[in-house]
C-alpha positions in Angstrom: -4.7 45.8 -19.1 -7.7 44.8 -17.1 -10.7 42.5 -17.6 -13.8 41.6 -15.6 -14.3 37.9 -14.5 -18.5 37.7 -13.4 -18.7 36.6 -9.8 -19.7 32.7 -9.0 -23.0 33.6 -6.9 -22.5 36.5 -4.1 -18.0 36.0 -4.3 -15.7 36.8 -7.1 -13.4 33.8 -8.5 -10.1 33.6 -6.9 -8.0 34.3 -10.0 -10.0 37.4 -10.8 -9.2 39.2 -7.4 -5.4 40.8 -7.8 -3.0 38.8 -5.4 -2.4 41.5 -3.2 -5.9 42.2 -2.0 -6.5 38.4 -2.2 -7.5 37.1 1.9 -5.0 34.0 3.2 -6.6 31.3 4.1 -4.4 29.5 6.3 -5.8 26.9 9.5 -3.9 25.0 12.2 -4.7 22.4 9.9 -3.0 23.3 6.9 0.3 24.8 8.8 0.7 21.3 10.0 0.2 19.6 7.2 3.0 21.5 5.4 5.2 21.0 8.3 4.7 17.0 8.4 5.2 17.0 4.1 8.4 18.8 4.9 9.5 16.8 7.4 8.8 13.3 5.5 10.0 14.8 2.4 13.2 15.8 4.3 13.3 12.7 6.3 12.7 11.0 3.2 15.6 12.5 1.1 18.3 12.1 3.5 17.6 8.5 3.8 17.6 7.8 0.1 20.4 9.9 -0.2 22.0 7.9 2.7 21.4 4.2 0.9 23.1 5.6 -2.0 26.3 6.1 -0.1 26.1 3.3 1.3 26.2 1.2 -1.5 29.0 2.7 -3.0 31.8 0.4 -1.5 30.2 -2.6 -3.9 31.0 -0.5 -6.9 34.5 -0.8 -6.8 34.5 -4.9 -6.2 33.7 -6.5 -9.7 31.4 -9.6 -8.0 29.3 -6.5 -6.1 28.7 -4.4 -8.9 25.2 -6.3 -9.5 24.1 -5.6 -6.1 25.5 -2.1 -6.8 23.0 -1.5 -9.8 20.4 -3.3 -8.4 20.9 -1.0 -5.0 21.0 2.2 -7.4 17.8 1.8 -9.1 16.1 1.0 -6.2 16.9 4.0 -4.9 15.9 6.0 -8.1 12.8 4.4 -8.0 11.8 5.2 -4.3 13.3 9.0 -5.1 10.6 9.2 -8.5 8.1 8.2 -5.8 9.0 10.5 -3.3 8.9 13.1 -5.6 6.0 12.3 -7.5 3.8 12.4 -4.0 5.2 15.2 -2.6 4.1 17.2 -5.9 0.7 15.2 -6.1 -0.2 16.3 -2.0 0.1 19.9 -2.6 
């Protein structure tokens, strides 16, 4: 099956060239870019991650269980962050 996209002004449009003759377009820039995402997702992740388990000794003690939930959806929220800008800056 094949169809024909007209070109915008003297280039075709990206999706009409097929993905294997497509050029990669890749600059200092961007490589390092990815690598600091990764590293503050990563960095970001293990310390949410991190808080979680430390909050799990005021689980077990009824007068800390409060702090416990409060502690827990703090987290979630900063991990629906986290997420939500790591899919937004790509």
């Amino acid at each position: 099956m094949s169809f024909s996209v007209p070109p915008v002004g003297d280039r075709k449009v990206d999706y009409a060239i097929p993905i294997k003759s497509r050029t990669r377009k890749t600059s200092l820039v961007s490589v390092l870019r990815e690598v600091l995402v990764g590293l503050v997702f990563g960095t970001g992740s293990i310390c949410i991650n991190a808080t979680q388990f430390l909050l799990l000794p005021l689980k077990f003690f009824p007068p800390t269980r409060a702090l416990y939930a409060n502690g827990i959806r703090y987290t979630k929220a900063a991990a629906a962050i986290l997420f939500s800008e790591s899919v937004s800056s790509h």
